[in-house]
C-alpha positions as CSV (number, residue, x, y, z in Angstrom):
1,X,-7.2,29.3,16.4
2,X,-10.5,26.8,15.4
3,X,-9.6,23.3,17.0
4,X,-10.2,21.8,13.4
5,X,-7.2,23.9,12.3
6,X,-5.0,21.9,14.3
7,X,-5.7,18.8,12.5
8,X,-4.5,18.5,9.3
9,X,-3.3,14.5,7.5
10,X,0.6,14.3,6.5
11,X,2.8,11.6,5.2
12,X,1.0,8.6,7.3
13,X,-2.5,10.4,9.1
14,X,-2.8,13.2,11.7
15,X,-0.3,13.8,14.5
16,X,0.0,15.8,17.3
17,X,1.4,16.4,20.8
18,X,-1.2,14.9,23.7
19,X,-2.3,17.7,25.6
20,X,-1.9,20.3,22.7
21,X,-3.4,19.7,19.8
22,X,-4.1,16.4,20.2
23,X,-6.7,16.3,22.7
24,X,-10.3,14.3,23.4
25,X,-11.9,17.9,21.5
26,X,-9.6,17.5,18.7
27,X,-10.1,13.7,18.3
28,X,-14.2,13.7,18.5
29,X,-13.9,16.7,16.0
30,X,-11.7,14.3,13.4
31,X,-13.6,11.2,14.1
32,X,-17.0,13.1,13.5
33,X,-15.4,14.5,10.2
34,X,-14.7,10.5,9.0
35,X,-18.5,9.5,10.6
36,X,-19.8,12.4,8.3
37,X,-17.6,10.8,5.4
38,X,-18.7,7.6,5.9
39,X,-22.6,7.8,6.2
40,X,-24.6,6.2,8.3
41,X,-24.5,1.9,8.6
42,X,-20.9,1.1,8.2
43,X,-18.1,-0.9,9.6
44,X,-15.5,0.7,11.6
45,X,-12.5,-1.7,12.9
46,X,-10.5,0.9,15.7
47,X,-7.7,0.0,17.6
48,X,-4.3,1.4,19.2
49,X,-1.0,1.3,20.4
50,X,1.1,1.7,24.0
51,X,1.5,5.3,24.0
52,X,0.0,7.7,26.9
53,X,-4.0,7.4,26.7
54,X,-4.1,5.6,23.8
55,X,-6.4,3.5,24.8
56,X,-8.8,6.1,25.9
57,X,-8.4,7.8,22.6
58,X,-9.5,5.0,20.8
59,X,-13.0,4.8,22.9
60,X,-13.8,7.9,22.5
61,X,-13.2,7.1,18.3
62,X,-15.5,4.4,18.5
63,X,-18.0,5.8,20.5
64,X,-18.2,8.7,18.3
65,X,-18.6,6.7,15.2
66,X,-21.0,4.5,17.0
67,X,-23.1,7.5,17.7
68,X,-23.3,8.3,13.9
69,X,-24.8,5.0,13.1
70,X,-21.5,2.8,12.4
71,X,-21.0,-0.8,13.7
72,X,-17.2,-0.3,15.5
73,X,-15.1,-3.4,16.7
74,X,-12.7,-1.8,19.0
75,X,-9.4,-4.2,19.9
76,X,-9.4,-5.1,23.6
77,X,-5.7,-4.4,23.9
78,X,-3.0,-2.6,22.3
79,X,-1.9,-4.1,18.3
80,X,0.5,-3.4,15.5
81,X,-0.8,-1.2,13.2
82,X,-0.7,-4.1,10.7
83,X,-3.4,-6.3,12.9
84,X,-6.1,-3.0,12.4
85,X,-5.0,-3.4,8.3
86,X,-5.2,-7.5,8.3
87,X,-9.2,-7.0,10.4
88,X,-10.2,-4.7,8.2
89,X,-9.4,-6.4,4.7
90,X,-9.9,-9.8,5.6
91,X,-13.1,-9.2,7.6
92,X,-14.2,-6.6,4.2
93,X,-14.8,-3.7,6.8
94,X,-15.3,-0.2,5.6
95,X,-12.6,1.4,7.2
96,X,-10.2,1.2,10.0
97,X,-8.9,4.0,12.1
98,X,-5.6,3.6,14.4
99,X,-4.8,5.4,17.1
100,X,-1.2,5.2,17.0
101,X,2.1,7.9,16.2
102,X,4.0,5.2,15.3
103,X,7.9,6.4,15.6
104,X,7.5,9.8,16.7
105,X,8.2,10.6,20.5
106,X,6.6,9.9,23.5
107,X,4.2,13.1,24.4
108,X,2.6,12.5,20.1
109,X,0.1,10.5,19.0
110,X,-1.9,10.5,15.8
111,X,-5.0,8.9,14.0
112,X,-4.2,6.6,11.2
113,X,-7.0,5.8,8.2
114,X,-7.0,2.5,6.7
115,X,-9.4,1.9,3.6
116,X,-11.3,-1.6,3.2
117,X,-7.9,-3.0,1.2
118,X,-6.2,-2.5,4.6
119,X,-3.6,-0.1,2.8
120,X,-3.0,3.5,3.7
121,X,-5.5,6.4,3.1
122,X,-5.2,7.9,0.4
123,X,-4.5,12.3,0.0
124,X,-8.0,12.4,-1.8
125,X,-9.2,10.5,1.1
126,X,-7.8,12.4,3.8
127,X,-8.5,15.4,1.8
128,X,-11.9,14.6,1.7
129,X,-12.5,14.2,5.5
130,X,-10.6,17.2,5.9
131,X,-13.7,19.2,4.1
132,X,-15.8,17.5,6.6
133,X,-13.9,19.0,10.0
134,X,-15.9,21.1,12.2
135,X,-19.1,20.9,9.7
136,X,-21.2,18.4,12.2
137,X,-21.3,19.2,16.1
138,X,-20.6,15.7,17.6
139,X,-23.2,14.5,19.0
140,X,-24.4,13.4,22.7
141,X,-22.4,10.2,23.4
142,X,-24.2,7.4,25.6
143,X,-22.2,5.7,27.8
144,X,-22.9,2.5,26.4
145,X,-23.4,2.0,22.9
146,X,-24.9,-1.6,21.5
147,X,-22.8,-0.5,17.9
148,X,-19.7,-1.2,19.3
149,X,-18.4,-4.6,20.6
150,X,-14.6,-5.8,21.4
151,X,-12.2,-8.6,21.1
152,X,-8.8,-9.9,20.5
153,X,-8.1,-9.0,16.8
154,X,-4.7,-10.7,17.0
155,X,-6.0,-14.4,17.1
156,X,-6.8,-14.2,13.3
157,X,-3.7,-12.1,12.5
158,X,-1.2,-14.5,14.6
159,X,-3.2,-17.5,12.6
160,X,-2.4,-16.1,9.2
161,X,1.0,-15.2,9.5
162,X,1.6,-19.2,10.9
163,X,0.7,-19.7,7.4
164,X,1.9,-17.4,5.4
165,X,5.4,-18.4,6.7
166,X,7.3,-21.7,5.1
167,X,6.9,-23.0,9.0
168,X,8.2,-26.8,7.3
169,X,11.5,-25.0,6.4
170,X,11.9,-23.0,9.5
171,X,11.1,-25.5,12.2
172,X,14.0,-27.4,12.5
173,X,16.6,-24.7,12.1
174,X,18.2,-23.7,15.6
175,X,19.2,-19.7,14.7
176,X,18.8,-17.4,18.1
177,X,17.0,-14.6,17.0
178,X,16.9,-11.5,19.7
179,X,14.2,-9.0,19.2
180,X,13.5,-5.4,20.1
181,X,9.9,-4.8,20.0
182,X,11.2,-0.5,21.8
183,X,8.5,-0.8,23.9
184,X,5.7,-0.8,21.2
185,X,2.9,-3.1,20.4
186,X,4.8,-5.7,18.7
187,X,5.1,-7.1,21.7
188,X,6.2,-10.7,21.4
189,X,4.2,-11.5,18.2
190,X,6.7,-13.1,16.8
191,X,7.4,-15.7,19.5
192,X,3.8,-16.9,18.9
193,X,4.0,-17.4,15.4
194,X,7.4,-19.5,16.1
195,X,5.5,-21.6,18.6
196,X,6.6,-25.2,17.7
197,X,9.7,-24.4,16.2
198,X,13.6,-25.1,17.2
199,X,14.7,-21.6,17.0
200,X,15.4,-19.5,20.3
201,X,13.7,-16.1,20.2
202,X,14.5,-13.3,22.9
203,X,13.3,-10.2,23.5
204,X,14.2,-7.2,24.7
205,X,12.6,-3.8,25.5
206,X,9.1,-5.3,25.1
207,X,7.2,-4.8,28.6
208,X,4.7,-1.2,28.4
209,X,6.3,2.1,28.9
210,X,4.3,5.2,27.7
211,X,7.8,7.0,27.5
212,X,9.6,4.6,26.1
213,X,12.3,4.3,28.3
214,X,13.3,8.3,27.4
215,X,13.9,7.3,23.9
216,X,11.6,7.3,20.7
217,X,10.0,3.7,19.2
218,X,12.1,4.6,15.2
219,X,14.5,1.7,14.6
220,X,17.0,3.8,13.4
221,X,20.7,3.1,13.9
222,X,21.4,5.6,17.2
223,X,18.4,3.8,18.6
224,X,19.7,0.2,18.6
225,X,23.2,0.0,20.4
226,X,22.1,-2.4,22.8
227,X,20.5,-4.6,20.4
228,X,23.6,-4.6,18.1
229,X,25.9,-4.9,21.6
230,X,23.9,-7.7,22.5
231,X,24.1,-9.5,18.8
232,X,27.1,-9.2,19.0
233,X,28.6,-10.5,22.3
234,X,25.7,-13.2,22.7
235,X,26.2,-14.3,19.7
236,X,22.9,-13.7,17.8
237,X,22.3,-15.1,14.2
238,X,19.6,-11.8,13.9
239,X,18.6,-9.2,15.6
240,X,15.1,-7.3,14.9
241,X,13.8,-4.1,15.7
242,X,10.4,-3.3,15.7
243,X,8.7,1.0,15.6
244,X,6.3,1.7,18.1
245,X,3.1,0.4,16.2
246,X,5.3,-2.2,14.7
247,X,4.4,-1.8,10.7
248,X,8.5,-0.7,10.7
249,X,11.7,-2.9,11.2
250,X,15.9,-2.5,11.0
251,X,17.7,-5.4,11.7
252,X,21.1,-6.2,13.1
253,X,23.6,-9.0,11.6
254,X,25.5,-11.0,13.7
255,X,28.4,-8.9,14.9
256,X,26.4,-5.8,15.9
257,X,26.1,-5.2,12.2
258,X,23.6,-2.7,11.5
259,X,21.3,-3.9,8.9
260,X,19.6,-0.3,6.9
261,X,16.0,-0.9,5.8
262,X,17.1,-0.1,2.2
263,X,18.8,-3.5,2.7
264,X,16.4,-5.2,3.9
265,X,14.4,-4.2,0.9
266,X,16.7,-5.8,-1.6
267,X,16.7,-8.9,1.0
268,X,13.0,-9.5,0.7
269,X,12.7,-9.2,-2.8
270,X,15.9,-11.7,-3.6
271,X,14.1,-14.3,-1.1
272,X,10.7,-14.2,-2.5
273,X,12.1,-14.0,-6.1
274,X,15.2,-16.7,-5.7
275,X,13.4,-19.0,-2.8
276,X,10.1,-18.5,-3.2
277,X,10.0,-18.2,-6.7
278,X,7.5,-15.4,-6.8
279,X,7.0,-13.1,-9.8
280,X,6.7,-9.7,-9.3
281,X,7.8,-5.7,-9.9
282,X,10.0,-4.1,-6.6
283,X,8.5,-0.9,-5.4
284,X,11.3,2.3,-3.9
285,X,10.5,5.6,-2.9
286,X,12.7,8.4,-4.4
287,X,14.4,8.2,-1.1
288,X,15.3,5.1,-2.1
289,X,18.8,3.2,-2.7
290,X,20.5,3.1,-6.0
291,X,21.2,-0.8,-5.1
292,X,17.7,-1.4,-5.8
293,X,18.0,-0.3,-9.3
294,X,20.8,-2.8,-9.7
295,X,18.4,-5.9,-7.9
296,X,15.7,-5.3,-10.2
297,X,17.6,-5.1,-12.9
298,X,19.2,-8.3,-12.0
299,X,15.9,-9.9,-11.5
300,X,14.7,-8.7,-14.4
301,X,11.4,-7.4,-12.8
302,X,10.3,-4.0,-13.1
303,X,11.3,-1.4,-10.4
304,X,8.6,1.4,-9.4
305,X,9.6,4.8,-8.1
306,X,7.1,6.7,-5.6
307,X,6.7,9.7,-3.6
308,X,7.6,9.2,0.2
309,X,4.9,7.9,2.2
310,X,4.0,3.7,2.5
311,X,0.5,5.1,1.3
312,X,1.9,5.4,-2.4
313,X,3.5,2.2,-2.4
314,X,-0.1,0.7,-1.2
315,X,-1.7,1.7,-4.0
316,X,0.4,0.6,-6.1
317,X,0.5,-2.9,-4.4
318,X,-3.0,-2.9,-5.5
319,X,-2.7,-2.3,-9.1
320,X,-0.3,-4.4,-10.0
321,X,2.2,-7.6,-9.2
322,X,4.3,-6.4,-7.0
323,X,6.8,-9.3,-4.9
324,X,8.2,-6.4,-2.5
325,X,8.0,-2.6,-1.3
326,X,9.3,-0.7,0.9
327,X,10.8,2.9,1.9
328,X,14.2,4.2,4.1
329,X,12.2,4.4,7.4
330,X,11.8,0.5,7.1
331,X,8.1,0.1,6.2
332,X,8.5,-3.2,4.4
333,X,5.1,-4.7,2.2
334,X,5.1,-7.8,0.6
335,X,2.9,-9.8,-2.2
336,X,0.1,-12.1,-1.0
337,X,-0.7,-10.2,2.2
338,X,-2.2,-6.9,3.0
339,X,-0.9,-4.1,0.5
340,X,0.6,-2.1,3.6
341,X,4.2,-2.4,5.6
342,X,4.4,-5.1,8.1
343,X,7.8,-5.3,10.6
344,X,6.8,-8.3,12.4
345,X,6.1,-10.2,8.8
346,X,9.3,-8.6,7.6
347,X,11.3,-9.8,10.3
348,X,9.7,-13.7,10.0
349,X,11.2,-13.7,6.4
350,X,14.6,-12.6,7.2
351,X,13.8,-16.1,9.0
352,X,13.2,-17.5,6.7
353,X,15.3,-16.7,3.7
354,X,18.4,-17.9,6.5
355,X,16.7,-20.9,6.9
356,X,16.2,-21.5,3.0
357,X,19.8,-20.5,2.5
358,X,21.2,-22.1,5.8
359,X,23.4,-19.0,6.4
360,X,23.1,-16.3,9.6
361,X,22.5,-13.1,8.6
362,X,25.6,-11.8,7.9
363,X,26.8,-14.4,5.0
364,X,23.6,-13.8,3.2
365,X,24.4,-9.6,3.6
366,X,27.7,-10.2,2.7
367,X,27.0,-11.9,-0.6
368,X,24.5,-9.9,-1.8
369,X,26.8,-6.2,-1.7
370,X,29.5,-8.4,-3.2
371,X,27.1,-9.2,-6.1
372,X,25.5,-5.6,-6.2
373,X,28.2,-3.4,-4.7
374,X,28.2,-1.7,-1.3
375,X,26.0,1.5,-0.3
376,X,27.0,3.6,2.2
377,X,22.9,5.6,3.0
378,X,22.9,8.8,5.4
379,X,20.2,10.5,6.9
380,X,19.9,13.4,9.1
381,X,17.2,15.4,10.3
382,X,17.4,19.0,10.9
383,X,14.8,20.6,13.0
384,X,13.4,23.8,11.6
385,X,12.7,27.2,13.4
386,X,10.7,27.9,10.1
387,X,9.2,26.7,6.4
388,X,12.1,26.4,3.8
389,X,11.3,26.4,0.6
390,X,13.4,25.2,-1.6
391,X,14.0,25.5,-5.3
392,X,16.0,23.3,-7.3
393,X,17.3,26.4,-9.9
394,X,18.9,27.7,-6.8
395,X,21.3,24.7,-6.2
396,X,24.5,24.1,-7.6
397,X,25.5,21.7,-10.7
398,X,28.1,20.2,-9.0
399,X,28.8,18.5,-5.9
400,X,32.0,17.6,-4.6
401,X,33.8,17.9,-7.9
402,X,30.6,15.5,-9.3
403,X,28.2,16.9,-12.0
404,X,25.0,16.9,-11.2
405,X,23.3,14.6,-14.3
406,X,19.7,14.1,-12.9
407,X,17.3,16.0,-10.5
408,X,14.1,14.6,-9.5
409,X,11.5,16.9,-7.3
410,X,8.2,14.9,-7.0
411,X,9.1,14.4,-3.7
412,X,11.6,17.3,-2.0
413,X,14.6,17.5,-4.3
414,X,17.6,15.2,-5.6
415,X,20.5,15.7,-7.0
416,X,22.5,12.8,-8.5
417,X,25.4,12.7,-9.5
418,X,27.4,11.4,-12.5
419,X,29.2,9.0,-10.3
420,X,25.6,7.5,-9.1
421,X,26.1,9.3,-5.8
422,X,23.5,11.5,-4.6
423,X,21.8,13.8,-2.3
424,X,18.0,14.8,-1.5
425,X,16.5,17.2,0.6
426,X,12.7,16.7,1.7
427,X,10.6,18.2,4.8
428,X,8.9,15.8,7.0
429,X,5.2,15.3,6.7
430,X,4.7,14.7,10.4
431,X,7.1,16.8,12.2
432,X,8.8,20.8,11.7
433,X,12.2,19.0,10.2
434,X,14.2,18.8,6.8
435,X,15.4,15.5,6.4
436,X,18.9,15.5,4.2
437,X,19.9,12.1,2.7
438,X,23.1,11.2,0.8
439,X,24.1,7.9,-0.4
440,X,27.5,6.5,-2.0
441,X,30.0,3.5,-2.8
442,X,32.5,5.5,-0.7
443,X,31.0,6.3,3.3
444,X,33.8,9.7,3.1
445,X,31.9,11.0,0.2
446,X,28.2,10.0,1.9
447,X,29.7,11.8,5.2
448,X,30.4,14.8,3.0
449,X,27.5,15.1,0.7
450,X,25.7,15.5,3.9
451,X,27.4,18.1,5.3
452,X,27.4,20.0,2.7
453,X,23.6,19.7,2.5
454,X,23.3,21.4,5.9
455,X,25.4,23.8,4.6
456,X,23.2,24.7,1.8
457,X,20.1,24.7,4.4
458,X,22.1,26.9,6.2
């Protein structure tokens, strides 16, 4: 097999395992493709994450694209995705590449685009340097390069977010927020933007460990039980997890109640609407809770429906108003920032919208699933010996006694019901699984919608 054959974009940018496909070859083969796409003379903002080598991987990026001509600011130390997108919008840079595989497990990593907006690459984009893999032997690569130079790219990030933040109506509040940065690079960002402020932050899991203490960086329920144990018994007004590259949050209520992104989603857009007093559409994936359709209603905004992948949302962030977007893995973007998902940014307005309210977590949860009704949302991945494809003539009309009244398949398949229940089937764009969703009023029925999708996969 060619080396270029191993690379190929999914969902969010090129992953692999280190020592297999992803290796030093590989990633001067995919950062020649994007020098060749770029031409010569242009900016080139690179940084990465904690995982094994990344730091390595991202000098050989730079010194690659510095090679071909570009001018590359490399970060000095490892960043949230979200400080790469904030350099390379608010500094007008050409592009930004990220070395970084975000949620997946410790022996991946991956190579993140980000276009001058500081959003996402898009598929023609990815597409595009695709078509340029393998064409252009890499060239000799000095040593020392004068194109490339490096600094702290989180002074300027840490400094905006300070801002961006009602820091008047949050200082004096005394809530005890614990975070889990899962041994990523959101570090203790949040702790600096607080500076100044009456609120007690802790952390947890947020020292450097390439293997992640034997778990994997996704804040996804299974994930969290000592954050929600330790909410709970210590008496935490929030608790907030942050992915590996930290551009993904869940949160936990006081209680040890788990908090699902697609309820952090409605969150974020009733603060910036009801507090804030933004204007602005709400942006779900087709993965996406039904309680969203309720909110925006509600609100009386307009609700936007995209394909998996933050990179959809981005662009649509662009184009028009939009207050909040987000998708189930708890990528969370919001208006009058950078058109891409932000966990750290996320987790300073769940600050936020208690402080506004003067309520923990909990009371403001509470009261808005007594307003827009409770959701019981199920995942479950199922790892794949092979391909499925799967065609939505071949499954049934009726679920659990429920018609089916809708399908939708621009995104894997979904079958709601007449009762607004529903389950979806999609394969992962970054790793060999099919990812089954359900979602319900009643958890019994979620619980069986998704069995019986494994059962159909089956």
């Amino acid at each position: 097999m060619q080396d270029n054959a191993e690379i190929k974009f999914g969902t969010d940018g090129w992953r692999g395992i280190i020592g297999d496909n992803y290796t030093f070859k590989n990633l001067r083969i995919i950062s020649q493709a994007v020098a060749d796409y770029l031409g010569k003379g242009k900016k080139v903002a690179v940084a990465f994450d904690t995982r094994f080598l990344s730091n390595s991987f991202a000098l050989e990026a730079a010194r690659v694209l510095a090679a071909n001509g570009s001018r590359v600011l490399l970060s000095d130390r490892p960043v949230p995705t979200p400080t790469l997108s904030f350099v390379v919008k608010t500094r007008k840079f050409d592009l930004g590449i990220m070395i970084t595989a975000s949620h997946n497990p410790a022996e991946y990593n991956g190579f993140k685009i980000k276009i001058p907006s500081g959003g996402a690459a898009g598929e023609d984009l990815t597409k595009e340097v695709e078509g340029y893999l393998g064409k252009t032997p890499v060239p000799e690569l000095p040593k020392d390069n004068d194109n490339i130079s490096s600094e702290d790219m989180t002074r300027e990030y840490i400094k905006f977010i300070r801002s961006y933040v009602d820091f008047k109506k949050i200082r004096p509040k005394k809530f005890k927020v614990l975070v889990d940065a899962m041994y990523g690079s959101g570090d203790s960002f949040i702790a600096e933007v607080l500076k100044g402020t009456n609120l007690r932050i802790e952390f947890m899991r947020n020292t450097i460990n390439p293997s992640f203490g034997g778990s994997r960086p996704e804040p996804v329920e299974a994930n969290l039980m000592e954050l929600k144990r330790r909410v709970k018994e210590e008496k935490f007004d929030l608790g907030i997890a942050l992915d590996g590259d930290a551009d993904r949050i869940a949160a936990v209520a006081p209680g040890g109640v788990f908090i699902h992104p697609q309820k952090i989603l409605g969150l974020l857009a009733l603060h910036l609407n009801q507090d804030r007093h933004w204007s602005g559409g709400i942006i779900k994936t087709i993965a996406g809770t039904t309680m969203m359709d309720k909110i925006a209603d509600f609100l009386r905004v307009k609700l936007y429906e995209t394909p998996v992948g933050f990179k959809y949302i981005s662009e649509l962030m662009v184009k028009y108003d939009i207050v909040a977007g987000g998708e189930e893995a708890g990528g969370m973007g919001v208006k009058n920032y950078i058109p891409e998902r932000d966990g750290t940014v996320a987790g300073l307005l769940l600050i936020e919208m208690m402080a506004y309210r003067n309520k923990n977590m909990l009371q403001i949860l509470n009261a808005m699933e007594e307003q827009f009704g409770k959701y019981y949302y199920l995942r479950d991945d199922l790892r794949l010996d092979s391909k499925i494809e799967l065609k939505k003539e071949a499954l049934p009309g009726e679920l659990l006694g429920k018609k089916v009244v809708e399908v939708k398949d621009h995104d894997g398949i979904k079958l709601i019901l007449e009762d607004e229940s529903w389950l979806m089937f999609r394969g992962s764009g970054t790793e060999p699984i099919m990812r089954l969703y359900s979602e319900s009023k009643n958890l019994k029925n979620a619980k069986e919608l998704l069995a019986l999708g494994r059962k159909l996969i089956a």
